[in-house]
C-alpha positions as CSV (number, residue, x, y, z in Angstrom):
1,X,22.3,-26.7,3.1
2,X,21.9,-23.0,3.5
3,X,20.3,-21.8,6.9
4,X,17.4,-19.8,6.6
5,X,19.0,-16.8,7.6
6,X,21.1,-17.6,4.8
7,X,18.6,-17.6,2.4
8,X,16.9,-14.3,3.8
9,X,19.8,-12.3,3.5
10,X,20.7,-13.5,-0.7
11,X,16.8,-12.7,-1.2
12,X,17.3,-10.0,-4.1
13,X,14.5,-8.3,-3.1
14,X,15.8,-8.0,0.9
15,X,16.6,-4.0,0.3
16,X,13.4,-2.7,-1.4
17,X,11.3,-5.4,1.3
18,X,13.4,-3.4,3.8
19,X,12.5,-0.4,2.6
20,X,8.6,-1.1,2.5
21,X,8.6,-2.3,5.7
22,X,10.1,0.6,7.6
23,X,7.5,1.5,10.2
24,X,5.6,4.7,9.4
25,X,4.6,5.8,13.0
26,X,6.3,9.1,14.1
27,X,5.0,8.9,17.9
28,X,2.7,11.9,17.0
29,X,-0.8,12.6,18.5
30,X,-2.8,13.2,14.8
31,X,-4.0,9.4,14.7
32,X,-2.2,6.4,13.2
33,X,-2.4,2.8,12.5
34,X,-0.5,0.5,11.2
35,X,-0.2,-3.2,10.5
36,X,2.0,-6.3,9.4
37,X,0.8,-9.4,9.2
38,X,1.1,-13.0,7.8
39,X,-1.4,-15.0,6.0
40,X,-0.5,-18.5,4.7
41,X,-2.7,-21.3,3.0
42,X,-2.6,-25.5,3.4
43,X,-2.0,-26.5,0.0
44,X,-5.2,-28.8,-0.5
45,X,-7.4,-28.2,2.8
46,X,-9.4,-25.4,3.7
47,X,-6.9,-24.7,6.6
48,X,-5.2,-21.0,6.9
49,X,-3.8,-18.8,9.2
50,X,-3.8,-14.5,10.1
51,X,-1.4,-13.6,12.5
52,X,-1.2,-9.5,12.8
53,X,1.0,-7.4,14.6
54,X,-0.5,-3.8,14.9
55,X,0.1,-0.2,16.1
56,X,-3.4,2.0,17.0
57,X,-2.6,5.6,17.9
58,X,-5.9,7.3,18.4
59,X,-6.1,11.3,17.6
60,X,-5.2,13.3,20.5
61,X,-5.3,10.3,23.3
62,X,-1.7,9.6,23.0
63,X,-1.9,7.7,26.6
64,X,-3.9,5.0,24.9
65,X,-1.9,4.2,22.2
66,X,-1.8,0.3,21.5
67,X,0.1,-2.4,20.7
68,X,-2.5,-5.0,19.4
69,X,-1.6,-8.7,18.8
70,X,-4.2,-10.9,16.7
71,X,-4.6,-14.8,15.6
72,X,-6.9,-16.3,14.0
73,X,-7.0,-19.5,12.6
74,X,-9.6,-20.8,9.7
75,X,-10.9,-24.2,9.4
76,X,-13.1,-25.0,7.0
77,X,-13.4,-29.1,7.2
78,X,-14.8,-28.2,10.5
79,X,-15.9,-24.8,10.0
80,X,-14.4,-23.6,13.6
81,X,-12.4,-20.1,13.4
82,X,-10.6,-19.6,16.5
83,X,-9.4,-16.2,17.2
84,X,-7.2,-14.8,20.4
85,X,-6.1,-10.9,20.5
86,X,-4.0,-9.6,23.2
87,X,-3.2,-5.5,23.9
88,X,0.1,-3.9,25.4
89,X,0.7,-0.5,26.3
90,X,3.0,0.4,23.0
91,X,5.4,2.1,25.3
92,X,6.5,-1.2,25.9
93,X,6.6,-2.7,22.1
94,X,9.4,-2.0,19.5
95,X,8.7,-1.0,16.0
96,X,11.8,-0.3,14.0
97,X,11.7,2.8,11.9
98,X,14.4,1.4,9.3
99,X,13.6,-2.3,8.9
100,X,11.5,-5.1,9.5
101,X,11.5,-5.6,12.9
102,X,8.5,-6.0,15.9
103,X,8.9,-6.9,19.3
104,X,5.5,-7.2,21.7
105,X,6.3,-8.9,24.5
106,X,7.7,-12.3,23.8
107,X,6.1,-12.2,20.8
108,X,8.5,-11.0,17.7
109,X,8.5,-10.4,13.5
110,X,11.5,-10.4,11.3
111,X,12.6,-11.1,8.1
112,X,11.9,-14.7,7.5
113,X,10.4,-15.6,11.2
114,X,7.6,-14.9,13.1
115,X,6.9,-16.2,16.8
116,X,3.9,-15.5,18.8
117,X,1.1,-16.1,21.2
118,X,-1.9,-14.7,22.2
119,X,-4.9,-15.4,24.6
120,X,-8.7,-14.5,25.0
121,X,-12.0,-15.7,25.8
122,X,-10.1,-19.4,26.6
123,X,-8.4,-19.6,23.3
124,X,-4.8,-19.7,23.5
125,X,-3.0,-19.3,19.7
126,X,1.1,-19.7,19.5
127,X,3.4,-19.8,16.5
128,X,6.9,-20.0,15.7
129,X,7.1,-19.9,11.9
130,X,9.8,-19.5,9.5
131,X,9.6,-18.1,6.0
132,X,11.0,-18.1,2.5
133,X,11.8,-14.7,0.4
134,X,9.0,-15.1,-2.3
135,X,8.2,-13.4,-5.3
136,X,9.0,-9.8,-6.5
137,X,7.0,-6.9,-3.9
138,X,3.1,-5.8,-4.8
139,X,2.2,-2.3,-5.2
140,X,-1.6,-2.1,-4.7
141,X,-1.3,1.9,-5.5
142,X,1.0,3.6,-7.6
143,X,4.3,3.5,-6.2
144,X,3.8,7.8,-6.0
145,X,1.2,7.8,-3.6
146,X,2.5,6.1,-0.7
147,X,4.5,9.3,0.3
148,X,1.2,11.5,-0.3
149,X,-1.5,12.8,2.5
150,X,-4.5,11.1,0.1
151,X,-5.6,8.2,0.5
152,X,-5.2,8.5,3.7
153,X,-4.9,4.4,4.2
154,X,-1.5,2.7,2.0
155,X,-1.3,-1.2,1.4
156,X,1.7,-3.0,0.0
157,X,3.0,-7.2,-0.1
158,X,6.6,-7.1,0.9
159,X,7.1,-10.3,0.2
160,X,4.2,-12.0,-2.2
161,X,4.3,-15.8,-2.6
162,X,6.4,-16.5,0.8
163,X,6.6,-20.1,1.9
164,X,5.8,-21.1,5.5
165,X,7.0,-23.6,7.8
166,X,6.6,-24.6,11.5
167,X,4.0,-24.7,14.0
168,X,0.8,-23.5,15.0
169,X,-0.6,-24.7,18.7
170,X,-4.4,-24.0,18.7
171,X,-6.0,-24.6,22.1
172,X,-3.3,-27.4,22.9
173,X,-3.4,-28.7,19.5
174,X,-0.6,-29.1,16.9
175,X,-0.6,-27.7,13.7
176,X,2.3,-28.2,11.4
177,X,2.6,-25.8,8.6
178,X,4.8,-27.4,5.5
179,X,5.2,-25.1,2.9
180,X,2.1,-23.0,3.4
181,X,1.9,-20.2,0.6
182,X,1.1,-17.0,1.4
183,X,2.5,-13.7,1.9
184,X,4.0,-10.9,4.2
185,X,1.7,-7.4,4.2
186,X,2.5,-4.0,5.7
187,X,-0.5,-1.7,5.6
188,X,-0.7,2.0,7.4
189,X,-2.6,5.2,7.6
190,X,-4.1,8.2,9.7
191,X,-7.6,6.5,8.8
192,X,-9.0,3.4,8.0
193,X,-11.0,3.2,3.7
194,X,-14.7,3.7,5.1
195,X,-15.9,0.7,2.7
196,X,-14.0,-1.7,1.3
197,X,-13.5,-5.6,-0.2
198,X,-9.9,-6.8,0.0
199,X,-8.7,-9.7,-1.5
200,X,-5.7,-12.0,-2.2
201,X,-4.7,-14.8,-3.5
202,X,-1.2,-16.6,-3.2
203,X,-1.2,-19.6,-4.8
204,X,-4.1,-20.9,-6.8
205,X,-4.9,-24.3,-7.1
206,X,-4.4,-25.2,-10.5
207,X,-0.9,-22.6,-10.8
208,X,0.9,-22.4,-7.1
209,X,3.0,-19.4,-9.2
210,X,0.0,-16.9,-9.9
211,X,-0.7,-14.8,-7.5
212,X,-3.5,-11.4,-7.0
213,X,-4.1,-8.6,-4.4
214,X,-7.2,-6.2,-5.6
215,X,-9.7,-3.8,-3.7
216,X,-12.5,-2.1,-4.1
217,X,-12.8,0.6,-2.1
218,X,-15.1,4.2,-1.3
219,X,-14.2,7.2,1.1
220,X,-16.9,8.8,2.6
221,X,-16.0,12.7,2.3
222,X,-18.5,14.3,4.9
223,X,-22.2,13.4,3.2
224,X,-20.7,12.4,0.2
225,X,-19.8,9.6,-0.7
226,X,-16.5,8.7,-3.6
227,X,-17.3,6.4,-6.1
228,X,-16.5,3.0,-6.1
229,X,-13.1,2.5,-7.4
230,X,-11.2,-0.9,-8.0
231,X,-7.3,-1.6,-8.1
232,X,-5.9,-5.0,-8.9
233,X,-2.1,-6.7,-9.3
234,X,-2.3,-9.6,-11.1
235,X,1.0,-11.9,-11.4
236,X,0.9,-15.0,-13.9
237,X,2.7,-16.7,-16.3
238,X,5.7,-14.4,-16.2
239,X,3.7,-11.4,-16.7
240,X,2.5,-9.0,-14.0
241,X,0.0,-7.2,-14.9
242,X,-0.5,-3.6,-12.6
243,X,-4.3,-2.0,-12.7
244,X,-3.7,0.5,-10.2
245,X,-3.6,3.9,-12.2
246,X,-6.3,5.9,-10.0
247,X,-8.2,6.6,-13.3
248,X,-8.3,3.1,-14.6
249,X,-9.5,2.1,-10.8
250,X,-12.2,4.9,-11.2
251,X,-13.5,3.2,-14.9
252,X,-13.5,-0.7,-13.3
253,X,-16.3,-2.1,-12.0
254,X,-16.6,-3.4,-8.4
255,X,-19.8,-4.8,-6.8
256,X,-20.0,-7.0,-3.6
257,X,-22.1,-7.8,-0.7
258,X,-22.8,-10.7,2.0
259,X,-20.6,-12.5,0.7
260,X,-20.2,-12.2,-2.8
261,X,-17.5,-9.9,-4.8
262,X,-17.5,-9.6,-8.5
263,X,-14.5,-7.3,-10.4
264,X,-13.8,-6.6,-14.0
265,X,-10.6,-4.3,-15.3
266,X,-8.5,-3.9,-17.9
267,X,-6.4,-1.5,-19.9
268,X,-4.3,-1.7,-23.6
269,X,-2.4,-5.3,-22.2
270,X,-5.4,-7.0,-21.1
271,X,-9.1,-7.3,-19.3
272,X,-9.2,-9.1,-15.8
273,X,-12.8,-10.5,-14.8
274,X,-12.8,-12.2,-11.2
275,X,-15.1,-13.4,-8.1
276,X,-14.3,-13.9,-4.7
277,X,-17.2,-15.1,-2.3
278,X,-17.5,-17.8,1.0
279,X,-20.1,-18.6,3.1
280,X,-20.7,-16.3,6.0
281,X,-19.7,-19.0,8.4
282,X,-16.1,-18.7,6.9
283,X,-15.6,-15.6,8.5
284,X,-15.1,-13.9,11.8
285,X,-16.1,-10.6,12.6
286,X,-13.1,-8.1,13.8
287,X,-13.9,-4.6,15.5
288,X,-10.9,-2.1,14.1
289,X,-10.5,1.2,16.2
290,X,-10.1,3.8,13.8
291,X,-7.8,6.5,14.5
292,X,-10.1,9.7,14.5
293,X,-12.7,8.0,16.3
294,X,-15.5,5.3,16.3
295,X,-14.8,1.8,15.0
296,X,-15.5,-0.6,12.1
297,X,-15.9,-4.1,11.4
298,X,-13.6,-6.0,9.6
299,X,-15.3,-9.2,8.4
300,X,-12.7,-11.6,7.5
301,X,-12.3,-15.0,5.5
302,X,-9.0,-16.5,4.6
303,X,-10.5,-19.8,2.7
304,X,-12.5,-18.1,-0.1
305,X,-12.8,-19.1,-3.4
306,X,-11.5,-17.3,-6.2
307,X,-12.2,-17.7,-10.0
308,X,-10.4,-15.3,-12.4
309,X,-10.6,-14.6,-15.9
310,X,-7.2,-13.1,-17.7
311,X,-7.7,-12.0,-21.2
312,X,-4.6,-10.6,-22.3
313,X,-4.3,-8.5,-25.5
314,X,-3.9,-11.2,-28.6
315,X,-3.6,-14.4,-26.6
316,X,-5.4,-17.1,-25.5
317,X,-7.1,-16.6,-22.3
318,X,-6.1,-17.4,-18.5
319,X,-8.1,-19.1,-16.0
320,X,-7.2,-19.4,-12.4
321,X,-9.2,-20.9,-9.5
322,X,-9.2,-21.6,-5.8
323,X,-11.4,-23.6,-4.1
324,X,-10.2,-22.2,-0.3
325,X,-7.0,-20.1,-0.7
326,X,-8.3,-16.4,-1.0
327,X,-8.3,-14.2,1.1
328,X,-11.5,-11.9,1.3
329,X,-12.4,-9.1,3.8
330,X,-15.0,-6.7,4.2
331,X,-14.7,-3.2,6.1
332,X,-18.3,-2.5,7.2
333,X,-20.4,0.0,9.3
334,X,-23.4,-1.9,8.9
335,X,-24.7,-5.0,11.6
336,X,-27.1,-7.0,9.3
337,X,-24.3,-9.2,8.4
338,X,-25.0,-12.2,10.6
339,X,-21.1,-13.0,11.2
340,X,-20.2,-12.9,15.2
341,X,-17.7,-10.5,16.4
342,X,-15.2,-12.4,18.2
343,X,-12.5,-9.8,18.6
């Protein structure tokens, strides 16, 4: 049987992954973040895990650049989210500039494996995980503007659709993952997206082969606000459908609140209609330094439920649903929310 390394290496997609996973951070004093992390799914129980590996580089304060660890882990059966983030100098972490490839302290992310632990407030969180190549790499923007100044925040899935397996310890308790879906994410920037939904779904219940990553996002410009602009990737059926074109994301609609999202998009191929929404004890509330200054809160859910609507130019329609395998955050300013910050 081949090894996973094996398997890793014959991926076909291993050189562009590679390529979309070189770390961005140029050891400059202008401000940068920049994440990777792993999200993964129990096939039938509300069950999840987010396991982040992050660089913060504040403008101008060089000497506090971080290297910030995070783990959370969603259950839904008993609605208990435990959550454990750890910070090292980033003088002493490794990020690779030409590959996939994290060290922070004896915590490490590769290619197909992920090991880890992290401690706070009581809760202790370790996992050594392997991974699966999966599906074909997600552009949530037009592959042009990843090299560009604006937006000033990029998103991408390296490797959509990944399969997970190993083990999760949660406070002394074992968790064993056996092919988990889910997905590998690299996201980066000089600035966080002042509002935003995020969402993804990798697997859905009734087709384990779909998968989606959308947005809806604003960027506060001074006093002014942007208008509310919507980008979706939609994979099904053999078809993957791209609504990321900046003026198609400008004509969508995108509405949400506490804790509802509704989308709608489409272009000459096809019209996409979706929700996304949990109760607000399904998520956790995460504070995120943001690089020029201040923070935000990142609310964050990874057993939403997702219904979506494909309607695709001359053929019958598509419906996909989820009952606990989306993932749903919210970037917010605002403190009426009701969800705790735990991190």
């Amino acid at each position: 049987m081949d090894t996973l390394t094996d398997l890793v290496k014959s991926d076909p997609y291993a050189p562009q992954r590679r390529q979309m996973n070189e770390c961005r951070y140029l050891h400059h004093a202008k401000g940068h973040y920049e994440s990777y992390f792993l999200r993964a799914n129990h096939p039938t129980r509300p069950l999840a895990f987010w396991f982040r590996y992050t660089i913060f580089a504040p403008k101008g304060r060089p000497q506090d650049n971080l290297g910030e660890l995070w783990a959370i882990v969603f259950d839904g059966d008993s609605n208990r989210i435990v959550v454990a983030k750890e910070e090292y100098p980033l003088a002493q972490c490794q990020f690779d500039n030409s590959q996939l490839s994290v060290h922070m302290s004896g915590s490490k992310l590769r290619p197909g494996m992920a090991i880890g632990e992290a401690r706070q407030n009581g809760n202790r969180i370790s996992w050594d995980l392997g991974y699966l190549p999966g599906d074909e790499p997600v552009y949530l923007l037009p592959k042009s503007l990843y090299d560009a100044p604006l937006p000033k925040a990029k998103a991408l899935v390296a490797n959509p659709n990944a399969l997970f397996n190993g083990t999760i310890t949660v406070n002394g308790e074992a968790i064993h993952v056996e092919n988990w879906i889910g997905s590998e994410n690299h996201n980066w920037g000089s600035k966080h997206t002042d509002e935003y939904a995020w969402g993804q779904v990798a697997g859905f219940d009734n087709d384990e082969t779909a998968f989606l990553e959308c947005a809806t996002a604003r960027i506060h410009l001074g006093p002014i606000k942007t208008p509310w602009m919507t980008t979706l990737v939609c994979r099904v059926g053999g078809e993957t459908y791209a609504l990321n074109n900046l003026l198609k994301a400008a004509l969508a609609k995108g509405r949400y609140d506490y804790f509802n999202w509704e989308f709608e998009t489409g272009n000459d191929r096809v019209n996409i209609k979706g929700v996304i929404s949990a109760p607000y004890e399904h998520f956790v509330g995460l504070t995120y330094g943001n690089p020029p200054g201040g923070t935000h809160t990142c609310l964050n859910s990874k057993i939403a439920q997702c219904r979506l609507s494909i309607k695709p130019r001359g053929q019958p329609e598509i419906n996909l649903y989820t009952r606990h395998r989306a993932a749903f955050e919210i970037l917010t300013d605002d403190v009426e929310h009701g969800v705790p910050i735990l991190a």
